[in-house]
GUNUVEX-475170 format. One record per residue (C-alpha): residue in one letter; x, y, z. Coordinates in steps of 0.1 Angstrom, whole numbers, plus 5000, padded with zeros to 4 digits. Example, Ala and Ser with C-alpha at 12.3 -4.5 7.8 and 13.67 -1.06 7.14 Angstrom:
REM GUNUVEX-475170
A512349555078
S513749895071
END
This chain:
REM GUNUVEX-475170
X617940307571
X619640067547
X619739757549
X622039477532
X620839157517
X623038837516
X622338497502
X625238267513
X626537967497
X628438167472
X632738087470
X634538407464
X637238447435
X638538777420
X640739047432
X639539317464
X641039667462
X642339747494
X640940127505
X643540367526
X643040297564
X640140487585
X642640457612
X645440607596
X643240877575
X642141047607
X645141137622
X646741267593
X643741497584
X644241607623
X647841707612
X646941917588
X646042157616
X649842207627
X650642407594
X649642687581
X650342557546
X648642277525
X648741907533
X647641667507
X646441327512
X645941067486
X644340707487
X641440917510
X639040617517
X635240737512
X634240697541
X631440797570
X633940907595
X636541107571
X633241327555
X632541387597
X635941477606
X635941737575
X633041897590
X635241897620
X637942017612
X636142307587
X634942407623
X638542507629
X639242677600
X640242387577
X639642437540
X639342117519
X639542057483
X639541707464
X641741677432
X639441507402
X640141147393
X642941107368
X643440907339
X643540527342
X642840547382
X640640247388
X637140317398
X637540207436
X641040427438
X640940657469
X640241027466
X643041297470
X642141577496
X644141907497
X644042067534
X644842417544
X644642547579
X645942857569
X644443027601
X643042887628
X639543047632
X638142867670
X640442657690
X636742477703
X635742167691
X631842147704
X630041887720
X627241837689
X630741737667
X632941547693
X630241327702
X629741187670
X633141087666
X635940977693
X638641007672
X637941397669
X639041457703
X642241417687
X642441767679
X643241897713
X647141817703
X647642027674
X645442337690
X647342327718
X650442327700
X649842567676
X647842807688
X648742747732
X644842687732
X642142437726
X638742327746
X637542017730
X634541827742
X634941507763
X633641247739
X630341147741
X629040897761
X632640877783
X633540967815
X637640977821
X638440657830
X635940457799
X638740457768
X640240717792
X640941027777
X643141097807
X646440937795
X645641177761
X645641507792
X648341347815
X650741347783
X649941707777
X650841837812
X653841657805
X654541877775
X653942167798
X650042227792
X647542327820
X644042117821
X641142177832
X637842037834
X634542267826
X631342157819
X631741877800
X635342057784
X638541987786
X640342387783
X643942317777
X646442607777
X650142687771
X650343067764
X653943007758
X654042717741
X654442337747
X658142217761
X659241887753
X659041607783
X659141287792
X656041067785
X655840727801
X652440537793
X651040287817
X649540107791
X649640117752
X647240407741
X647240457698
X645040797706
X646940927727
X650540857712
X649041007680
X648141337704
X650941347718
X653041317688
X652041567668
X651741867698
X655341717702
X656441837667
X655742197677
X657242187711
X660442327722
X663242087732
X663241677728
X660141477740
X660341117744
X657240887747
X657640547767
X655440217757
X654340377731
X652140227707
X653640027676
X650640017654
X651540077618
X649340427618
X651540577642
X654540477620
X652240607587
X651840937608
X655040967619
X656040957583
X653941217573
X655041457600
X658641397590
X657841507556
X656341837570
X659441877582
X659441707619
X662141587636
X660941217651
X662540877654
X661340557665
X658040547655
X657040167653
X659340127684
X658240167722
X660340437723
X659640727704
X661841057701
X660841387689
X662741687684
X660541997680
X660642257655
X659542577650
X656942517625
X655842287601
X655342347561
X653142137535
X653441807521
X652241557498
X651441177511
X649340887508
X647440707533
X648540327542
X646340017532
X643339947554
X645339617572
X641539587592
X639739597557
X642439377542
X642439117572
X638539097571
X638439007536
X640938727538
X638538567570
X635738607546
X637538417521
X638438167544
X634838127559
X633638097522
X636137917503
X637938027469
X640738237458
X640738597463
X643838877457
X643939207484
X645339367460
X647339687479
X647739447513
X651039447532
X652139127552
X653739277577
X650839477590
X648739167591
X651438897602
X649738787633
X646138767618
X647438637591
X648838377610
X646138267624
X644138227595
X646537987584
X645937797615
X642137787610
X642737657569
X643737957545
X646337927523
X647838287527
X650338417499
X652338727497
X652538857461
X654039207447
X650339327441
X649339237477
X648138897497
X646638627484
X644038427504
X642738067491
X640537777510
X639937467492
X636737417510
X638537157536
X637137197572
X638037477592
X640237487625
X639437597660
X641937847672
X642737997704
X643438397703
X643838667726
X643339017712
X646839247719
X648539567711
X650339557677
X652039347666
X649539127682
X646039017675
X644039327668
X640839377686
X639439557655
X639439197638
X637739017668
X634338987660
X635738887625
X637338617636
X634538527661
X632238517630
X634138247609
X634937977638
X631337997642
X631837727616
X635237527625
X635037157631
X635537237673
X636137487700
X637537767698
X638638017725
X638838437720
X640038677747
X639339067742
X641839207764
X641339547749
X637839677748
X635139647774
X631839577758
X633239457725
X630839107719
X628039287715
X627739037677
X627138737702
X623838767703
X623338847666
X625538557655
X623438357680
X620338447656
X622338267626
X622737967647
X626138017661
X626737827696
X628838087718
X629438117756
X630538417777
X632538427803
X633638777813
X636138887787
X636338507775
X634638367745
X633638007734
X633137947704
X631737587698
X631837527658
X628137447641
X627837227612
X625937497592
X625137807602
X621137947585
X620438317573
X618438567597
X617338887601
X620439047623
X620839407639
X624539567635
X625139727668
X628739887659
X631339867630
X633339557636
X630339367645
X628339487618
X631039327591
X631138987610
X627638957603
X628138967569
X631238727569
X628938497586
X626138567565
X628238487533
X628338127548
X624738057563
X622037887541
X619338107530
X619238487531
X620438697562
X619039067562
X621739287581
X619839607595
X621939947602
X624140017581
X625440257586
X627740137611
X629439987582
X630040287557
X631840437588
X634940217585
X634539937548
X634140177516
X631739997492
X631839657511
X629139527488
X630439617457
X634039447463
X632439107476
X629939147446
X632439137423
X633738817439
X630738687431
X628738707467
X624938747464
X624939087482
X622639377476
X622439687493
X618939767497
X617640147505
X616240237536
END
């Protein structure tokens, strides 16, 4: 497996293209499997997870092309991806795929809705309750659909189609507002969804669908009303900024000091975050070309954050932020209200020196003078990346083993800090 190879001490100045969002790109590939005519996506970010969900959605029929680079695009631009589901060829999405890939599950909505039919593979490793798939099935039979559990399958069926309804979350869900939005489009009559989620991929779907010729309103709201359609036709659109790639850049910068430009970054996506790096010591400027993030090198601030829904903290930056008070002059204070099982870096950043106590879903965070490079293990994407933010700032060299957790969700990470001037090396496995 590969490995990266930091030695920290090394201010980062330059500019950081921001790639198009994992979290966005997935869904909207998903979408392309409610028409039978050609959706293409530009600013693709090359990613782990978008090459698996090709092979995904190829499994249903899917056929991809990707448009050659074109004059004066900059080397680290996104790909464009042209997606035709002309015909829907199995309405199963297997076990050996699904598990590989939560977000794949996804495809139950636009099955359903287009062809009455799908059996799609719990996820892996998740019984219904764990990241509960059920609020994705309880918004279905509220569309009309039957469920049933086989074997490790969930068969969903609606021989006469789905019929708008009234969806009501009892918590904010992104997956399953994303389902249920797109079997929505399809569906006969209005459907409105309740406490929906406000994260800007919903509103980057919804505007996507909308071109294809869906009727949906309030999409960044908690209220969200669709209007279906008989069918949906191609469209052309680009994929959002990565606002998790963009916000852990700008707390790298902070942990390291200089004067770095995201270029592609939008504000608004990253207010709160953003926020609270400027309570820790960034200087944080909005410019036309993106967000500009610049530390000084004066000490850095303990914070208290709890993770939220958008337009809170997002849970996805966590172990980010986690990573760089590691090194504030104090105590800080995190709260994962979010994710079970989501400081599994504690023990890693322990290994660099960092002086953290659990409690539960609480983390303590109690600044160290100087943190000192290590061998570390990446156990999942997020923490993965806050081993190299925190590597960036220990003495010596830290050696981050696999990987590939990262090139699932940060396209060239090593190259973009590189270029900022971090010693970082990937090194082959």
């Amino acid at each position: 497996m590969d490995k990266i190879r930091i030695v920290g001490g090394s201010r980062l100045n330059g500019t950081i293209p921001i790639s198009g969002a994992k979290n966005a790109a997935l869904p909207l590939m998903i979408a392309s499997l409610l028409t039978d005519e050609t959706l293409t996506l530009a600013n693709m970010p090359r990613l782990a997870d978008v090459a698996m969900l090709k092979r995904i959605l190829g499994n249903h029929g899917v056929d991809m092309t990707v448009s050659g680079k074109r004059a004066g695009e900059a080397e680290l631009s996104g790909e464009t991806v042209h997606f035709t589901a002309r015909t829907i060829v199995d309405t199963t999405a297997p076990y050996d795929l699904v598990s590989k890939m939560r977000a794949s599950f996804w495809v139950i909505g636009p099955l359903l809705a287009r062809e009455g039919f799908a059996k799609v593979s719990l996820p892996g490793g998740c019984a219904i309750g764990t990241r509960p798939v059920d609020l994705f099935l309880e918004a279905l039979e509220k569309l009309g659909a039957t469920i049933e559990i086989d074997a490790g399958y969930v068969v969903a069926s609606a021989p006469n189609g789905l019929t708008g309804g009234r969806v009501v979350f009892p918590k904010v869900t992104v997956g399953a507002t994303h389902v249920t939005m797109m079997a929505a489009t399809l569906a006969k009559g209005e459907t409105v969804i309740e406490n929906a989620a406000r994260e800007p991929e919903i509103v980057d779907l919804a505007e996507c669908l909308i071109k294809m010729g869906a009727r949906i309103s309030g999409a960044g709201t908690s209220t969200i009303h669709i209007h279906g359609v008989d069918r949906l036709h191609g469209a052309r659109h680009a994929v959002m900024p990565d606002r998790i790639e963009a916000g852990t850049y700008a707390m790298a910068v902070t942990m390291t000091g200089g004067d770095v430009l995201l270029e592609g970054a939008r504000y608004d996506d990253l207010a709160r975050p953003l926020e609270i790096l400027s309570q820790v010591g960034a200087e944080i400027t909005p410019t036309n070309e993106g967000i500009r993030i610049y530390r000084n090198g004066a000490d850095l601030q303990p914070v208290n954050v709890t993770t939220e829904p958008f337009p809170g903290f997002p849970t996805d930056l966590q172990a980010q932020l986690m990573a760089l008070v590691c090194r504030a002059d104090g105590t800080s204070h995190i709260r994962e209200t979010i994710f079970e099982n989501r400081f599994m870096h504690v023990q890693e950043l322990a290994r660099l020196g960092a002086e953290i106590h659990l409690d539960g879903q609480n983390a303590t965070i109690v600044g160290v003078p100087m943190l000192k490079g290590a061998p570390v293990m990446a156990t999942d994407l997020r923490a993965s990346v806050s081993l190299v933010i925190a590597g960036l700032a220990a003495e010596g060299e830290t050696m981050v083993n696999r990987v590939y957790h990262l090139d699932r969700g940060f396209e060239r990470l090593e190259d973009k800090l590189s270029r900022c001037g971090a010693t970082i090396e990937r090194i082959a496995g």
